[in-house]
N, C-alpha and C positions, 0 to 999 in steps of 0.2 A: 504494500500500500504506500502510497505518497500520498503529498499536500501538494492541492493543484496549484499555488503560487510557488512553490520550488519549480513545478513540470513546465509551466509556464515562461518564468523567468528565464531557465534553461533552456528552453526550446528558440526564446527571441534571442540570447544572448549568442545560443553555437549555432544555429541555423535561420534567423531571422523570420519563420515561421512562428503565422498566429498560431499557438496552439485550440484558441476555442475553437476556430475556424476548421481543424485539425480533428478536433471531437467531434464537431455536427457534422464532419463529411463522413465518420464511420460507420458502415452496416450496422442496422439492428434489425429485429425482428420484431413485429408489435407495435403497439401505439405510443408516444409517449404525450398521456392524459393522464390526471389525476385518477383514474379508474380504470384503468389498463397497464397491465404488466409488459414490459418488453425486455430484450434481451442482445448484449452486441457486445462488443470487444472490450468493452470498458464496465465496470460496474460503481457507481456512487448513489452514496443515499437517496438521494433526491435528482433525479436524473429525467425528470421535466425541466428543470432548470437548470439554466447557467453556474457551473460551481464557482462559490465564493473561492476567496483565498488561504480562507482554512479548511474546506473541504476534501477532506480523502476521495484519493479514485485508485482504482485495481483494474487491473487484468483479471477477466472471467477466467474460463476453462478456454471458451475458443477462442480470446483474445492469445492467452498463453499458446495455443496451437500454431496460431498464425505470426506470431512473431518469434518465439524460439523453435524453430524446425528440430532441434534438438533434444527437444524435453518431451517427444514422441513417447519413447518408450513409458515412460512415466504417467504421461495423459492416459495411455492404452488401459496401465491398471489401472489409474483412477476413475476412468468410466467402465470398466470391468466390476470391479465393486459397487 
């Protein structure tokens, strides 16, 4: 987990990309409304809205998938169980 103003500051600073801009272009699956569930690469509390800058954000299962092609083996058993 991180704090979106570390991911963010770090993101303008080494690559001069928005990172919100970076977030809202991600797949998800679902709605995002107060009464729909959805699900995408990222997961934070409250993920109808723009995260503040003390907001946590993580890597789901499929985010972890799709950014460490490595950690295969690993994802395999944890959706096995």
């Amino acid at each position: 987990m991180a704090i979106w103003q570390y991911i963010d500051l770090t993101m303008d600073a080494k690559s001069g990309l928005d990172a919100a801009a970076v977030l809202n272009s991600l797949t998800a699956v679902g709605y995002h409304s107060p009464v729909s569930l959805s699900y995408g690469l990222t997961w934070r509390e409250d993920s109808r809205m723009q995260p503040r800058p003390g907001s946590q954000i993580a890597l789901t299962v499929a985010g972890l998938r799709y950014l460490l092609p490595d950690a295969e083996p690993l994802l395999g058993e944890f959706l096995t169980v």
